[in-house]
Structure formats: structure tokens, C-alpha cells
N, C-alpha and C positions, 0 to 999 in steps of 0.2 A: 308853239315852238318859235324860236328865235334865229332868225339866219344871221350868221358870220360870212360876207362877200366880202374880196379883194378887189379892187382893180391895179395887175399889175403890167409896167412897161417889160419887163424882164422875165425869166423864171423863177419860179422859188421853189425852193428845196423846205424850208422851216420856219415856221410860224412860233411866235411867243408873243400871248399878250396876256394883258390882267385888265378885267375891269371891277365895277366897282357897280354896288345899287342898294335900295331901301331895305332894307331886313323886316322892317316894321309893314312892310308892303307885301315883299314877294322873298320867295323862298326857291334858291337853285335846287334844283331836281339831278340833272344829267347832262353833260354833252356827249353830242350823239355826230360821229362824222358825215361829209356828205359823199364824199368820195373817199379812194380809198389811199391811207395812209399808212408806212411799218409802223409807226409807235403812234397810239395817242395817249396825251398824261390829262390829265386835268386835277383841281383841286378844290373841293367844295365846303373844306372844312370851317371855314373862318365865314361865321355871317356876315354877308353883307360885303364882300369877295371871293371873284371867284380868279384863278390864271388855268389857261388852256396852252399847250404844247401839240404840233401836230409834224410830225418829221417824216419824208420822203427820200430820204436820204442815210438809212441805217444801212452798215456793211452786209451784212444777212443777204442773201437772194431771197425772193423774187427783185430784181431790178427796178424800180419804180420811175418812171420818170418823171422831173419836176412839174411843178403847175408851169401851165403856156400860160403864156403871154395873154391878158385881157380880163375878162370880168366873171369869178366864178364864185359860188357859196359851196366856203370849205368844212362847215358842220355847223350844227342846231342846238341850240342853247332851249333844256325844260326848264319851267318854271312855273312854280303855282302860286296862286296866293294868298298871301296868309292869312289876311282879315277879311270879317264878311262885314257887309249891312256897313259900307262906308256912307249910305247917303245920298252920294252923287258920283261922277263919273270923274275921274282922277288920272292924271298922267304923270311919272317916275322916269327921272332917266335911269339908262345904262350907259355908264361912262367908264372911259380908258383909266385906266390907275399906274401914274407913275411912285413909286415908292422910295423918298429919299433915302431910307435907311438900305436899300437893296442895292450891291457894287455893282450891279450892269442894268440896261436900262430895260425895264417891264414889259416894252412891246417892243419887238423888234422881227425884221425878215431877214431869215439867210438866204442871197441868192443863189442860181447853179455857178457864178464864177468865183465864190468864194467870200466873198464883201457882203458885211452886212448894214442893212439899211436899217437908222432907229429916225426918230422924232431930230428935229425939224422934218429931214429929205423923207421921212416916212409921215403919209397925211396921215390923222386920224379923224373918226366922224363919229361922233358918240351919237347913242342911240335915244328911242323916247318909246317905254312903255305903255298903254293904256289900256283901263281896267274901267271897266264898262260896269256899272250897277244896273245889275236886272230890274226889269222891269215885270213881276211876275204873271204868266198869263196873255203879255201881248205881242202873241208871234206873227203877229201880220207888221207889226210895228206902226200902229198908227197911233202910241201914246194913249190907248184904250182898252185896257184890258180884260179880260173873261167875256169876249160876247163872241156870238156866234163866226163871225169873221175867224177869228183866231180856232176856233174848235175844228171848224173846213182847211182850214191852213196846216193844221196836223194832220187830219184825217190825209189830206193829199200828201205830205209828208212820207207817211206810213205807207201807201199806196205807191209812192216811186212818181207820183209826177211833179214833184218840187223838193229842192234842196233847199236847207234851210241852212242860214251863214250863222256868225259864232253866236253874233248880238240873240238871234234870235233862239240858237238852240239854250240860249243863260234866261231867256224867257220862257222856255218852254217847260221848264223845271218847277210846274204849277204846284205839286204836293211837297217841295222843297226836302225830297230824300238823297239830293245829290246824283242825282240818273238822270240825265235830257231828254226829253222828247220819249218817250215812254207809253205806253197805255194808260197806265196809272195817274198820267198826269192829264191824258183827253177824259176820261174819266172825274177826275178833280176838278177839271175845268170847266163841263158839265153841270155837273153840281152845282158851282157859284152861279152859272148863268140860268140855271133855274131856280135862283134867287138865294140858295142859302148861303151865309157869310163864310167869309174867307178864313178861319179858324187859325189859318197857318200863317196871314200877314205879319210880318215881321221880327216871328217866331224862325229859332233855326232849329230844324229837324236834324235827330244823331242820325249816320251813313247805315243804310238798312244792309242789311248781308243779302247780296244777290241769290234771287232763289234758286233753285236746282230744277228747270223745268222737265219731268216726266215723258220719255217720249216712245210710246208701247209702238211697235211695227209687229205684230205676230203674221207668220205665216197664214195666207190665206189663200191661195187659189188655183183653179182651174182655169186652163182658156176661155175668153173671154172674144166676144163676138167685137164688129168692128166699132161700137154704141156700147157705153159701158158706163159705168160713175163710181167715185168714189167717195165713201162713205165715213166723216171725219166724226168721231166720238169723243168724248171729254168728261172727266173726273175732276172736279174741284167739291170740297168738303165745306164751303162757304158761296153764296151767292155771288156769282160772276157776273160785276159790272162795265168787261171789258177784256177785248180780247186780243191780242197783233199777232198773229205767224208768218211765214215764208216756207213756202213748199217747192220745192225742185221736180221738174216736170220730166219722168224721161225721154230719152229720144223716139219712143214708139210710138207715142203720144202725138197724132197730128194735129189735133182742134182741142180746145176748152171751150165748154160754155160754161154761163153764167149759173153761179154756185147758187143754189139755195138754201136758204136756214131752215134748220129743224125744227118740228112744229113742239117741238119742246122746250125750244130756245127764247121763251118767254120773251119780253120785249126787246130783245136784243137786235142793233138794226145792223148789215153788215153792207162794207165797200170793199175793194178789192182793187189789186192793178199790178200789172205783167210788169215785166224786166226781163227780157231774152227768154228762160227757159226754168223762171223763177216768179212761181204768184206771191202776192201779199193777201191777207186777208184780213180786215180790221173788221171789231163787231164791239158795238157801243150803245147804250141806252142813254135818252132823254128822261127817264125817270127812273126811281128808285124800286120801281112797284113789278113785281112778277118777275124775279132774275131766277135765272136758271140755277141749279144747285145741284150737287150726285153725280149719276152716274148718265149721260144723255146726248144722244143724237144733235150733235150742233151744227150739221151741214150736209148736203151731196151734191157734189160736183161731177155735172157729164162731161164727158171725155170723148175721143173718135182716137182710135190706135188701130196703126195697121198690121200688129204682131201682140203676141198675146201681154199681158201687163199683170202685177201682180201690186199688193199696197208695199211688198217690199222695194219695187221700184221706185214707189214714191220718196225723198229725203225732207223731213221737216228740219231747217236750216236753220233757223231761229223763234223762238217764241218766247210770249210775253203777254203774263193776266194779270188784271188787278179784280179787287173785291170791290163792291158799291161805296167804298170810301175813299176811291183811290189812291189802298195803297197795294202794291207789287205782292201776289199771292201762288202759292203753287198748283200746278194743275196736269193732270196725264193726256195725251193726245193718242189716237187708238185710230188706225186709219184698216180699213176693209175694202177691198174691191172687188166689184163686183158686175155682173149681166143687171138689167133693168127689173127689175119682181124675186131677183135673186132674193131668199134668206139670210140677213148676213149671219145670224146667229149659226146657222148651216156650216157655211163659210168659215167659220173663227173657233175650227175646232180642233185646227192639226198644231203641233208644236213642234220644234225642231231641237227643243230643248226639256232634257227627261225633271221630271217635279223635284224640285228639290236641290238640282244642280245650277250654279253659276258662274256666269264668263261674264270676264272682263275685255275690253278689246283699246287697246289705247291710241291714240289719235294723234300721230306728232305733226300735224299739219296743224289742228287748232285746239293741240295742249290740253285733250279732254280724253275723257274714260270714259266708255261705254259698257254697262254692265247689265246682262242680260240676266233674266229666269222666269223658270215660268213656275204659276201656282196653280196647284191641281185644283182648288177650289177660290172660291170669293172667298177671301180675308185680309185681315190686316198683317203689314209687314214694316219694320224701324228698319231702315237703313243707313248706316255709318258707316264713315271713316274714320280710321284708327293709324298712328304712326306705328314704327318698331317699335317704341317704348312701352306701347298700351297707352299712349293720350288719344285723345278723340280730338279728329281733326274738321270733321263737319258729319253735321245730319243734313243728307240728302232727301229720305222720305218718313215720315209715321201718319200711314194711311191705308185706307183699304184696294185692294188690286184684283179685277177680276181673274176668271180661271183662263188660264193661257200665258201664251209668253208675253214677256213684258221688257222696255230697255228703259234704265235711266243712266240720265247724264252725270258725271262730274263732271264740273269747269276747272277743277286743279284751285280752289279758295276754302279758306278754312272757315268758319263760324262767323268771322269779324268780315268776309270779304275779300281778306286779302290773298294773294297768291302765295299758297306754296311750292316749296322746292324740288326739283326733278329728284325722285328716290322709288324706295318700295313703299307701299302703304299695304293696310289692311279693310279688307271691306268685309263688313258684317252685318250679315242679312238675317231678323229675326225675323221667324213669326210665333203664334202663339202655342204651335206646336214641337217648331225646330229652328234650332240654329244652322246655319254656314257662313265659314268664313273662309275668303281667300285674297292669296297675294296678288298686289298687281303691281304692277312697271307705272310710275307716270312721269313721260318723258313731255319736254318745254320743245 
């Protein structure tokens, strides 16, 4: 994003400007205010100009009062770019546009006394883009890329103990799907460094449709002594070369220790790292040979809680698997809690949801659907979305689902990725025995 800052001696009540930039370069997106104004106009129709209007001063209540006096950013110009694989790293300006053919003049400030100030007594300072050619693979940035350096430099990434800046998240984009820093790209990156070639140099990859990741919480428990752990299960239908979640710790929960992988979890090696009240968990293999696959125990993590905990307390926040070629694959997450020697299979037998029925629950904090059911037995189940019309708006899942309850996500994106529109949709849930379908709400 692109700041728009004043520095002004007076008040200002209204802003007009126009600039001007490459088409052939960059492509205006949106302006977005920083503060709050009654009207913003803007205009993005004409490549390669853009004019933004931002008014504090309309008769309407709420009262607004002008900008003070001094140095503020009055909104944020998007902008993407429009060509890839330029080469090298390039700088565009963004410049002021006066338009002789326009009867007043393109940039100008109204102040609170009435008088407007344009060009001379108005400065202007045009701007300077720069568009940075990845450099794929070297996010430590030492102009080296794919070696182990850069693989620990994500892995801490993922883990919450380093931020990585722009240059390097455009590096970090190793399987070139258009997704930053991702699994699939510690995964890809892997791969080169254990010698095989880079496939995807200087090839551009189409934008993959972000997967719908799976997230089963079934009811499961009984009071649970002050020693306890939680028992993370996984379904993926392809060998898992890679893994990143975020799980939300409740407040009963006084200690974590250190999580252990499943002895099914084939060579998969895992790191881990706290953020307040929020774990990560990354799990990544050095080789190709023995990845995990089905239906399988990929962890338990001990726990100490001073009141009793169930896995429904647990909230998996985000996740993220690739398959041994790093690319971005789907997979169900299945969490059980349990006493130490406990059965979980014991444990994961109550539902709270009767076979055959399903709920939707929509999320207007982060514009997602959550839709619940459970399956009286192991089998497969298609899950879609459908508008009013009867189009199909995305497949969420065609795969198999153990017996119990189960939640998957929508993110609100159709086939392509893209985001759709707050409305009614349809979800329809087969399996090989029965259909259900129901309405949901999905509100932005």
C-alpha cells in the first residue's frame, strides 16, 4: 500500500488530486482512507490515472472536523503489478497530473477559511515505486538460494520467532503458486536442497485455488485429571510432505509441554513456537522416503489444566499441508483429549450431532462457514457449494470421513479462489448412500 501524507500550515476541509503512473508496470487496485472522511470519490477507470477526492466538509451530520494543522496520511493507494519475471529490480514513479484540457486545476486543497490553495502555493512531491525481482528461495537474503539457511529461516517464520519483510516474503514464494511463505514452499525448498532441480525456475505457475482445510473437533470427553494430553489425528488421501497449524490454548490450560510426533508419522520431523495463548506447529521432512498417508496419529501434546478441558476447547486457527512435491494439499485435523493410557477410540464415540443432519454456523468476524455432521460410519462424502441458481460455487471436500462428527471450513472463495459475495448459498453434502442439502447465511 501506498501512503497519501499532507503536511499542512492550516486546516483542510478537501482534498483533490490526480496522479499519474505506468500501466505497463502496475495496476491501481483501491484507495482506501486513513482517517475518517464524509465522502470519498475516487477514479480508477483510465489506465495509467488515477484522481482521488476526500471531503470533510459535507452538510450531512455527523460534524467532522477539519484536518489540524501538521503532518498526517490521509489514505492508501493498492496497487499490484502487472508483469512478472522483469529481470531485475525497477523503479516507476507516481506523479502529480495536471490536465490541461481540465477548467480547474487537478490538485488542489480547500481550507476551513474558505480559500483554496493549488500549485505554485500548493508543494507537490511525487512519488517513486519500487518493484523488487524475487529472488526465489533466498529468504535469509544472502543472494544464495535454496540452502539450508533459508529452510531454518522459514521454519522460525512459521514458528512466530521472526518476521520476515516484503523482499523476503517475494522470496519465500519457492513452488511459485502465488502464496508466500507457506508449507508448500518449506517443503519445495527442501527438495532443491537435497539436490533435485528447481523444475519451476523461471516458469510462472497458474494461481492454485486455496484449499478448504478440514477441521473435525468431535465431542469427546470426560473430566480429565490435572496431567492430561492432546491427541492431534490427520487424514490426507496423498503422502504428507509437510505440515504448519496454529492451535489456541484455553485458559484452563496452565503448562504445555513439548509435543510429540506419532510413531506413524513416518519421517516427518516437527518444530513448534508459542505466541501468547496460541501454538504453531510446523512438521517437514528431509527426504522423500516414508511420508505419512490415511488416516493417522500425527502427535500428543501434554498439557497441566487446573479445571477440567475437553478437545472442544481446543480452536485450530489456521492450517496448512503440502504433499511431497510441494504443492498445497487438503487434509482433516481430528483432535481428542484425553487422561494419560486413556482409549481415545473410547473417547470419540459421543456425537452431539444425529447421522445424517447438518449445521452450518457462519463466522462474521473471519467471513467463513462452518459446517458440521457427523457419519454414522467410515465413508466417503462430496461436499459443495451451490449459489440460488444451481451453479456450483466450490468443492470443499470428495474424500473419506470417519464415523463421528466432523467440521469443515468454507473461506467464502469459489473454484478460482476468488472471494464471493455475502448472500444465501447452498451446501450439499453427499454420500454414497444419501443426500442433504441446506441453506446458509454467508455474511463478509
Amino acid at each position: 500500500m501506498i501512503p497519501i501524507t499532507i503536511t499542512n500550515l492550516q486546516p483542510v476541509e478537501y482534498i483533490h488530486i490526480s496522479l499519474s503512473y505506468d500501466p505497463s508496470l502496475l495496476q491501481a487496485v483501491a484507495v482506501a482512507p486513513a482517517i475518517f472522511f464524509q465522502g470519498v470519490h475516487f477514479d480508477l477507470n483510465t489506465a495509467g490515472k488515477m484522481t482521488i477526492e476526500l471531503d470533510r466538509d459535507l452538510v450531512p451530520p455527523p460534524f467532522v472536523p477539519p484536518i489540524p494543522v501538521g503532518e498526517t496520511t490521509v489514505a492508501y493507494i493498492t496497487m499490484n503489478v502487472a508483469v512478472n519475471n522483469l529481470g531485475r529490480d525497477i523503479g516507476t514513479p507516481l506523479l502529480f497530473l495536471e490536465d490541461p484540457n481540465t477548467p480547474y486545476p487537478d490538485n488542489l486543497f480547500l481550507l476551513d477559511n474558505g480559500y483554496f490553495i493549488v500549485p505554485p502555493m500548493l508543494t507537490l512531491t511525487n512519488g517513486m515505486i519500487y518493484i523488487f525481482e524475487p529472488l526465489y528461495g533466498d529468504v535469509n537474503i544472502n543472494n544464495d538460494p535454496f540452502e539450508v539457511g533459508d529452510a531454518v529461516s522459514l521454519v522460525n517464520y512459521f514458528i512466530g520467532c521472526i518476521n520476515l519483510s516484503p523482499r523476503q516474503k517475494a522470496n519465500s514464494d519457492c513452488n511459485r503458486d502465488n502464496i508466500q511463505a507457506t508449507i508448500a514452499d518449506l517443503v519445495y525448498m527442501l527438495r532443491i536442497i537435497n539436490g533435485e532441480p528447481d523444475t519451476l525456475r523461471r516458469i510462472l505457475s497458474p494461481l492454485l485455488q486455496p484449499d478448504i482445510t478440514q477441521t473435525p473437533t468431535p465431542k469427546t470427553t470426560n473430566s480429565l485429571d490435572n496431567f492430561a494430553k492432546l491427541t492431534i489425528y490427520l487424514y490426507c488421501s496423498e503422502p504428507l510432505g509437510g505440515f504448519c497449524f496454529s492451535l489456541k490454548v484455553p485458559e484452563a490450560v496452565d503448562r504445555v509441554r513439548d509435543g510429540v510426533i506419532g510413531v506413524n508419522a513416518g519421517n516427518l520431523l516437527l518444530a513448534s513456537g508459542k505466541r501468547s495463548d496460541t501454538l504453531t506447529f510446523v512438521g517437514y521432512s528431509l527426504t522423500e522416503d516414508n511420508l505419512p498417508q490415511g488416516y493417522f496419529m500425527l502427535m500428543e501434546l501434554p498439557f497441566e489444566a487446573h479445571s477440567n478441558v475437553s478437545a472442544d476447547d481446543f480452536e485450530i486457527l489456521s492450517a496448512d499441508f503440502s504433499n511431497a512435491l510441494g504443492l498445497k494439499i487438503n487434509a482433516a485435523i481430528k483432535l481428542i483429549a484425553g487422561k494419560w493410557g486413556e482409549n481415545e477410540a473410547d473417547a470419540d464415540t459421543q456425537s452431539n450431532i444425529a447421522p445424517g443432519e447438518i449445521i452450518a454456523s457462519p463466522n462474521p468476524f473471519n467471513s467463513t462457514v462452518s459446517i458440521r455432521f457427523a457419519s454414522p460410519k467410515h465413508q466417503q462424502y462430496v461436499i459443495e457449494i451451490y449459489d440460488m441458481l444451481g451453479r456450483k460455487v466450490s468443492m470443499l471436500s470428495d474424500g473419506f470421513f470417519t464415523e463421528g462428527e466432523h467440521t469443515v471450513i468454507w473461506n467464502g472463495t469459489n473454484q478460482n479462489g476468488a472471494p464471493v459475495a455475502a448472500g444465501v448459498y447452498l451446501c450439499r453434502l453427499k454420500s454414497q448412500t444419501e443426500g442433504v442439502t441446506l441453506k446458509i447465511n454467508y455474511m463478509k
